[in-house]
C-alpha positions as semicolon CSV with decimal commas, in nm:
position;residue;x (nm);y (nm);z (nm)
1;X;-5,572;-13,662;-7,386
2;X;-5,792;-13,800;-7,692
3;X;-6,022;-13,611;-7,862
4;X;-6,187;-13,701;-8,190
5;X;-6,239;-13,456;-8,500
6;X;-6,453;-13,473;-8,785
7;X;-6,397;-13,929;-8,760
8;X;-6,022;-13,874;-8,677
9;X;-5,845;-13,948;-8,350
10;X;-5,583;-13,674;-8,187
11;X;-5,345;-13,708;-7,910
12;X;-5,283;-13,434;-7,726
13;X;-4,983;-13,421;-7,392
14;X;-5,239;-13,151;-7,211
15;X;-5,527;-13,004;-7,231
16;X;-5,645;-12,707;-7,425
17;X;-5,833;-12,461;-7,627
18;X;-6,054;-12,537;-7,917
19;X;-5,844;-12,191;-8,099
20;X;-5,499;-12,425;-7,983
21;X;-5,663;-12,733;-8,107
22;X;-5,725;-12,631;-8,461
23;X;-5,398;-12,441;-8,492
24;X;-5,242;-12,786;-8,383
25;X;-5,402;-12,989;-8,650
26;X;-5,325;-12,720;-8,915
27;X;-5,668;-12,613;-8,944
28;X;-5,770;-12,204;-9,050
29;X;-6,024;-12,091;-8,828
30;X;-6,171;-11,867;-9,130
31;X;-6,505;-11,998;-9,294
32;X;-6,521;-12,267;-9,005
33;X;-6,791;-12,303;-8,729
34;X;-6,720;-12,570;-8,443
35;X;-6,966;-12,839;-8,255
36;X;-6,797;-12,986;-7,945
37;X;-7,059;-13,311;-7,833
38;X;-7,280;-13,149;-8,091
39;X;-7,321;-12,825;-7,933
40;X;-7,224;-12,532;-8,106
41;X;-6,916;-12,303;-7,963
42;X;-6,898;-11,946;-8,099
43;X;-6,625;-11,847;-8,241
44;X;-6,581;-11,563;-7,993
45;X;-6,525;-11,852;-7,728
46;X;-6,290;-12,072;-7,870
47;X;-5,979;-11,893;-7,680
48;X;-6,105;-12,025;-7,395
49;X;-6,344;-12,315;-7,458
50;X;-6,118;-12,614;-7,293
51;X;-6,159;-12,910;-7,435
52;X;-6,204;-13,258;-7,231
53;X;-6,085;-13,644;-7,297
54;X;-6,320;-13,808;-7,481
55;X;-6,485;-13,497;-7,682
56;X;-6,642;-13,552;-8,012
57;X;-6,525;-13,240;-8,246
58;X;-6,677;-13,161;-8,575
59;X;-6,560;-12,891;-8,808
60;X;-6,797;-12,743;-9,068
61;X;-6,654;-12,559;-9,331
62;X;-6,880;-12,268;-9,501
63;X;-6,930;-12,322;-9,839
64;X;-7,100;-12,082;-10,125
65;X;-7,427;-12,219;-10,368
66;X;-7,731;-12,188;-10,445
């Protein structure tokens, strides 16, 4: 399975969950929010939010400003 995050192709053997996803790409879930095909997925349903071939991830990181 192929999914794409944030520009960047990943292979995947199975499916899974977006929380397995970003743990497999080394990514911290802290600070983060999540748009799968440019919806937004709350963080409460990552665990078991499967992802598909073919999706379109982007992470966006929270940042502090003003």
């Amino acid at each position: 399975m192929e999914i794409t995050v944030n520009q960047q192709n990943y292979e995947f053997n199975s499916s899974c969950s977006v929380e397995q996803m970003l743990s497999a790409i080394n990514v911290q879930a802290k600070g983060i929010a999540v748009a799968i095909n440019q919806t937004i997925i709350s963080k409460s349903a990552w665990a078991e939010h499967e992802l598909k071939h073919g999706d379109q991830v982007i992470l966006i990181k929270a940042t502090q400003g003003g």
